[in-house]
N, C-alpha and C positions, 0 to 999 in steps of 0.2 A: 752518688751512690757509694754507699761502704761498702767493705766486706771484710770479713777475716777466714783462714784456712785451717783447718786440720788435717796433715796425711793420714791416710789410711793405711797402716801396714799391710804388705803381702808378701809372703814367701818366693822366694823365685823357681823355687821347687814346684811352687804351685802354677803358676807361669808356664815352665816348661810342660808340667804334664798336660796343660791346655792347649800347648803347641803341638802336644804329638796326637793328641786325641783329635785336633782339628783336620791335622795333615791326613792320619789314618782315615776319617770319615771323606774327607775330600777326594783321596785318592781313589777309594771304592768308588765312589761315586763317577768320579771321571772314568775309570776303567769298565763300570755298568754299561754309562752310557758309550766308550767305545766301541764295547763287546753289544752292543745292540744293532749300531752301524754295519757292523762285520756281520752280525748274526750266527756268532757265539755266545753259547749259555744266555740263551734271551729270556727264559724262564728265572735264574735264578737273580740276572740283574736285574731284570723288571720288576721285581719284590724286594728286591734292595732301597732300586730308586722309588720306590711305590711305597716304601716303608718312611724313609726319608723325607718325601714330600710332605706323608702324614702326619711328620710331627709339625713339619712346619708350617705348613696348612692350619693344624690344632691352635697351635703358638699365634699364627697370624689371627685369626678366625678371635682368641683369647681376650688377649691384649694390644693387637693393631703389629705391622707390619714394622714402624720406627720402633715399638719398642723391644720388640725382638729382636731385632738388628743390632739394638744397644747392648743386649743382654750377651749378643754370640762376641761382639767386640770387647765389651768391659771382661770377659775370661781373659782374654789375651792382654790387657795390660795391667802392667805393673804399681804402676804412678794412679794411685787411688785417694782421692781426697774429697771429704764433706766442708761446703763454705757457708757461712752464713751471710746473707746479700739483704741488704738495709736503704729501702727507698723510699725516705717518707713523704707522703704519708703515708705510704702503703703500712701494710704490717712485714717484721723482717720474716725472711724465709727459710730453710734449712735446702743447700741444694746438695745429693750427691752425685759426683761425676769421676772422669779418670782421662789422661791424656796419653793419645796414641799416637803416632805418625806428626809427632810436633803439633798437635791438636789436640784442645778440650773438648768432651761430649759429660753433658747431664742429662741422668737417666733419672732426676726424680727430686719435683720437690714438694717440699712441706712447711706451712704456716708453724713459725716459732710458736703461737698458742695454742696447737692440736697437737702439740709433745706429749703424750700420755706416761709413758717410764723409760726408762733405761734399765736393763737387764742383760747379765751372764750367766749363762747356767751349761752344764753338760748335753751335748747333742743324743741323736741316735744311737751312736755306734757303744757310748758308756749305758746307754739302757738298754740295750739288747745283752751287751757284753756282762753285765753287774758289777763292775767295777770302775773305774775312771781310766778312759783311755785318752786324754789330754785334747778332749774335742772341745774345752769354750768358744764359746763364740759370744757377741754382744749383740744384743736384741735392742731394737728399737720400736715403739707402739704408740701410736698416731691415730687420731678420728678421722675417719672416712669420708664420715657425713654421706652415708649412703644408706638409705634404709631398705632400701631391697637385698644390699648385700649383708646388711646386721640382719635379715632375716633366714638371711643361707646360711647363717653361720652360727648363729642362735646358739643349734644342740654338738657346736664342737669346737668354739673357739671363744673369744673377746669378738661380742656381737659388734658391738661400736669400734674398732681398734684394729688398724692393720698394721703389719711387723716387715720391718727392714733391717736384716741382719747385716751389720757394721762389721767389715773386716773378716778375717779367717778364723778358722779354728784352731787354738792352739791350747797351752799349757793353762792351769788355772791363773798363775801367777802373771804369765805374760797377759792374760784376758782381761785378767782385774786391772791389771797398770794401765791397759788401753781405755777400760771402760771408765777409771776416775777421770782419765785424760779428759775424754771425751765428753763426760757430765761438765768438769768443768767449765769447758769450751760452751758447751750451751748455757753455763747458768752463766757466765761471762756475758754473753749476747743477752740473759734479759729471760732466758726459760726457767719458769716457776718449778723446780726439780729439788724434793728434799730428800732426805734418809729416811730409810723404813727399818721392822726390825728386821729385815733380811739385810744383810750388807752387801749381798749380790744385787742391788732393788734402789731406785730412785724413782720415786714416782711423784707426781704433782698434788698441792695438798687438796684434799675433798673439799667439797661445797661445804660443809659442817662447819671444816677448820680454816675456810677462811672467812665466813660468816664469824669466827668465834674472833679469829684478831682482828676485824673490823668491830664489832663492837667492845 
């Protein structure tokens, strides 16, 4: 089996702030339930932890219990990397993961042929705001092969195409240097990804054009 790496930058700013926001939810949590034992404020921690469960209940109920698990662990670390794993004859794969506690965990992978584009563009905060407040981020767009959910998703998204956003948000120029990186790295391994006229935009060539250079 091959494989090759790309890190995934993150801030360590962003790191910490996920340290504090975990410690803070934790500690409410733990002081709920002490204050329940005791039978102080039973009302307002029981709506705490009643609040709390709800999400995670939601989250489990969603997408299953491992992958929410992965999701509360990959905030917390730092060391973020997408590897591409080559077993043939299988087809290669796209895995992304991050290492924690001296340990790898992958939370997701995907068929190098179900690549659909590579894209960075401005988040939320620049379209609420109207201006550019340094939110790129790098978008990733892959077949599902799911037609019950290309049909939830029809009237608001890429019916065929789910997104996995690559890395943080940062400055346009930091985003663009990660996202060439990053096209690279796949068209390295063998991902059909070319230039569109958006230079924020690599996407794989249509059925038209590759009907046109085969014949």
């Amino acid at each position: 089996m091959n494989s090759a790496e790309l890190r995934i930058p993150k801030p360590f700013g962003e790191v910490l702030a996920a340290l504090f926001a975990t410690a803070f939810v934790l500690f409410f949590v733990v002081l709920g339930a002490a204050n329940i034992l005791k039978g102080d404020a039973i009302i307002a921690s029981s709506l705490w932890l009643l609040f709390i469960g709800f999400i995670l209940f939601a989250g489990f109920k969603e997408a299953g219990i491992r992958p929410v698990v992965l999701s509360l662990l990959r905030v917390l670390a730092r060391k973020q990397f997408v590897r591409i794993v080559s077993n043939e004859p299988q087809p290669s794969h796209l895995r992304f993961g991050f290492r924690l506690f001296g340990l790898s965990f992958f939370y997701r992978s995907i068929p190098l042929e179900k690549l659909e584009s590579v894209h960075w563009s401005t988040g939320q905060a620049t379209h609420m705001a109207k201006r550019d407040m340094n939110d790129w981020s790098v978008a990733l767009w892959f077949d599902h092969d799911d037609a019950e959910r290309s049909q939830r998703q029809k009237s608001w998204r890429k019916p065929d195409q789910e997104i996995e956003i690559v890395g943080s948000c940062a400055r346009k120029e930091v985003t663009a240097a990660f996202g060439h990186a990053f096209v690279d790295f796949l068209r390295t391994a063998g991902a059909q990804l070319i230039e569109t006229e958006d230079p924020c935009r690599f996407s794989r060539p249509s059925s038209d054009a590759v009907i046109q250079v085969v014949t």
